[in-house]
C-alpha positions, 0 to 999 in steps of 0.5 A: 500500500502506497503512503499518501506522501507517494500517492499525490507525488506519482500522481503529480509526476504524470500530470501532463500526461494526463492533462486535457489537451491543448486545443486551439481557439480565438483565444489561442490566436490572440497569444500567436499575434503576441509573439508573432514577431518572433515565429520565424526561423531565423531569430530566438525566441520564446516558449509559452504554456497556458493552464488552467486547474491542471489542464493546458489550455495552449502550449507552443514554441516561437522561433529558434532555439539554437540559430546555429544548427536551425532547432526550433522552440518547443515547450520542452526547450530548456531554458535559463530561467535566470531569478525565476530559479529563486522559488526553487532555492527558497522552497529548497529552504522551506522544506529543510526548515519544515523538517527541522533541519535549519531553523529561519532563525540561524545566523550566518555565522552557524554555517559560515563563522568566518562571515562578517557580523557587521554589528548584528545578526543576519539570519536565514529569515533576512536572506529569504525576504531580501531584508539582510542589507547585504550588497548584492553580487552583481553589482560589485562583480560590475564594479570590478569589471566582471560582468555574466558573459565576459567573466566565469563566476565562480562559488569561491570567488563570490564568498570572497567577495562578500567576506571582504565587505565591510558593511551592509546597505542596511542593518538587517530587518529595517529595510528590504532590498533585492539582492541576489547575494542572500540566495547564493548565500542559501545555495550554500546552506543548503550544500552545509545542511545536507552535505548535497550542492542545491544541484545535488539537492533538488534533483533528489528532493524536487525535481525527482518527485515531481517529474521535471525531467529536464530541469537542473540548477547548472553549476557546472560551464561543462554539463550537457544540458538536453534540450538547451535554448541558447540565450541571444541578444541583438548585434547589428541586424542579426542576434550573436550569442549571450550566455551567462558564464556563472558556476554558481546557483541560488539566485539563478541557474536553473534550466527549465522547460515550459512542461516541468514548470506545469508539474511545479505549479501543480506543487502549489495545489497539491501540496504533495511535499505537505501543505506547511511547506506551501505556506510557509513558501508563501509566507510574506516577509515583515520588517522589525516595525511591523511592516508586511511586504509582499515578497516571499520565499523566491516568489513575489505577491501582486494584484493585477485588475483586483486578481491575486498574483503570485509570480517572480519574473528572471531576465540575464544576458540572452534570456528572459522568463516569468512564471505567473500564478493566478491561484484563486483562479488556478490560472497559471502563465509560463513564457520562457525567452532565450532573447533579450528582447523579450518582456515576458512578464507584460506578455504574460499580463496580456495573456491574463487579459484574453483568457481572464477576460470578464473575471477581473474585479478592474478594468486594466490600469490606464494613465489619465491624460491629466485626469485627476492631479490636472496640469501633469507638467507642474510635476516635472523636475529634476530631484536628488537623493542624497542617501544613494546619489541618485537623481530621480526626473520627472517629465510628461511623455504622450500625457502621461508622467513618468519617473526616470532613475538611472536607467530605468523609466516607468509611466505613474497613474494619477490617484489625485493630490499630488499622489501616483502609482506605477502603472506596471507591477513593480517593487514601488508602491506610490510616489507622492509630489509636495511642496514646503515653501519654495521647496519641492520634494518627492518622496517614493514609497517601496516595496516594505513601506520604507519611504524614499524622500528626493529634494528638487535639485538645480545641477552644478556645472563644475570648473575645469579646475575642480574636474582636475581635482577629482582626477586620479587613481582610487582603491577599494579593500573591499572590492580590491579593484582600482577605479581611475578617474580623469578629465576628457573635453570637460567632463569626467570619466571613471573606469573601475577594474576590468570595466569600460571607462564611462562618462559622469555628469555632474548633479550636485555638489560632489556628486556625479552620475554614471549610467549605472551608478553613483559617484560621491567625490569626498573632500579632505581640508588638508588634502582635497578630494581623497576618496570617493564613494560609489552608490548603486540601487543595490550596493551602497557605500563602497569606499574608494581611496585616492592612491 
């Protein structure tokens, strides 16, 4: 007699086998046109898998998964799934911890005595919710030159690197930031709690059970990967190949199909790794004031048009991927992208939009033109933030306000008063424009309920004799890289490790901004500028010192 553990685990394994056939309709010729430009045979493309209460309403593949010997797409393409692999390393966590062999409440230094205590605890809980403060990886890997796919990446390398750091972004639990840091971290718990990789791991306790026979955490350049999708970004009017060079997993890593990825949703409704296990996956994650945000383990919880969502979506070099879950309605959407170009996450919100249609509590979130805060153009402006460097502008776009911060640009919907919200699904929750006197602010509430405040600000226009100051050779202990500032034509330039020199404008006093981070030049009264820091949306405060 089969225990009831191995009967709901057999009967999940051949889910797909069993599965009403996917049929197509009106509705599956709306996702074609979605993804029309991409069914041809000469560019990549994307993997796409609609179901709905275990049956798949639409599967198919556009485009080519491997340009070079002409194989096509199909939904048991394996693809790299990039953060998406992030649920899998959480759940991974959840089951250790349902079983007693960890504890949330472990701090680092149980499995790793040598880390960095930066003056208070860093526990499993904090890594799991993105609320240690600890800088995040790629980011520094950035600074230092080594970027996914002009580097190999490595588990020793990355320890090192965050053993050096010297502080956190943060003291844990008062805040919550994204970092892909904590995941590697939990890949390497995982490996300290149970003597497997999280490779090793989940192939065992995952993937074996359920049936995902072509997914695999690859930290290893050398595997053969069946099926594989070769990622793709644009190079003149064709594609060249862009694949991440990385040999360690946790925050991403794992290759995937559209097909194993319906046996994992199926996880979350029939529990057959027991239901506090699946709680304790969705679990959201609370900061030490009280505040409840909505990410939990590796996954992320959303509303779109008044439906819950719980979805995380993954993009790195040449690849792109979502799994978006609608679980009241047990609707769920797979799109899996091995090109850059792809945003499977506002296609899978289209795809809701056909198959949901007239079960959305709201209508699609639309931007008045004007609408309810009137003369959009008051709110147009350049405003600083001094924690981070950062300069957040404002402007009106077709009639809509949009917010730009760094590289990154996204559209806000008028809620009336000076208030707004973003128009897609993103870790911010309100931006909000006030005025005290003559001073105008903006202030941007995130994801934790932690609130951002940027000053309107006039920008500097430094002499040449002040650029030629800041010129000179800077070292960083805790990134063990030199960055080399100079003068060319009037402006700076900076160039840190094996990285490209870039150019940095002036905002503020002492402060310049590069296209992907911040640069504050620090002034000594004996011997002028003799540091500089370097903020990032991720990695704040890394010090540099003048040689």
């Amino acid at each position: 007699m089969f225990a009831p553990r191995i009967i709901r685990l057999l009967a999940l394994a051949i889910l797909p086998l069993i599965a009403t056939p996917a049929l197509a309709d009106d509705r599956s010729d709306k996702v074609d046109e979605l993804f029309a430009r991409w069914d041809s045979t000469v560019t990549p493309g994307c993997a796409v898998g609609i179901v709905r209460d275990g049956n798949v309403l639409y599967e198919r593949g556009y485009g080519m998964a491997d340009l070079e010997h002409g194989v096509p797409i199909s939904p048991d393409s394996a693809f790299y799934i990039c953060s998406t692999s992030k649920q899998f390393t959480a759940f991974s966590i959840a089951l250790l911890a349902t079983r007693g062999a960890i504890s949330l409440d472990d701090s680092l230094q149980k499995y790793f005595p040598d880390f960095p205590e930066y003056g208070k605890t860093i526990t499993v809980n904090h890594l799991v919710h993105h609320s240690s403060g600890i800088r995040d990886i790629f980011t520094m890997q950035g600074l230092r030159g080594e970027f996914p796919g002009a580097a190999i990446m490595k588990p020793d390398d990355i320890m090192k690197l965050l053993k050096r750091q010297e502080a956190t972004n943060f003291m844990p639990g008062t805040d919550y930031l994204y970092s892909n840091s904590g995941y590697f971290l939990m890949s390497q718990i995982v490996e300290k709690a149970t003597g497997q990789t999280l490779r090793e791991f989940a192939a065992k306790e995952l993937f074996g059970p359920l049936g995902m026979t072509l997914s695999v955490f690859c930290d290893d350049l050398g595997m053969i990967i069946p099926n594989r999708a070769f990622g793709y970004s644009r190079r003149g009017a064709g594609y060249a190949l862009d694949m991440p060079y990385l040999e360690f997993v946790g925050d991403g890593g794992l290759y995937t199909s559209v097909r194993d990825l319906y046996r994992w949703d199926r996880m979350f409704y029939d529990a057959p790794f027991g239901q506090a296990a699946i709680d304790l996956a969705l679990t959201r994650g609370k900061l030490q004031n009280g505040t409840t945000y909505d990410y939990a383990f590796g996954l992320g919880h959303q509303e779109y048009r008044g439906l819950h969502v719980v979805a995380h979506a993954g993009g790195i070099n040449g690849y792109r991927a979502e799994l978006m879950r609608f679980p009241d309605q047990k609707f769920s959407v797979v799109i899996l992208a091995n090109t850059s170009e792809a945003d499977p996450t506002a296609l899978a919100y289209r795809i809701a939009d056909i198959y949901l249609a007239g079960e959305f509590a709201a209508p699609p979130k639309a931007a008045p033109k004007g609408g309810a805060d009137g003369n959009l153009k008051r709110r147009e402006g350049r405003y600083f933030h001094e924690g981070s460097g950062s300069l957040w502008e404002a402007f009106v776009k077709d009639g809509v306000i949009n917010l730009r911060r760094g590289g990154w640009t996204f559209p806000l919907v008028s809620q009336g008063g000076g208030r707004f919200v973003p128009q897609e699904n993103i870790p911010i929750r309100e931006v909000e424009f006030k005025k005290d006197g003559a001073t105008r602010r903006l202030e941007m509430t995130r994801e934790g309920g932690v609130t951002d405040v940027a000053t309107e600000a006039e920008l500097v226009k430094p002499t040449p004799e002040a650029l030629q100051a800041c010129a000179g050779v800077y070292f960083s202990d805790e990134l063990d890289v030199a960055a080399t500032v100079s003068v060319d034509q009037d402006q700076l330039r900076i160039q840190t490790g094996r990285g490209r020199s870039a150019a940095i404008r002036p905002t503020v006093e002492d402060w310049f901004l590069h296209p992907a981070f911040s640069v504050h030049f620090i002034q000594d009264a004996a011997q002028g500028v003799s540091s500089l820091e370097v903020f990032s949306n991720r990695s704040s405060g890394m010090m540099f010192v003048r040689q």
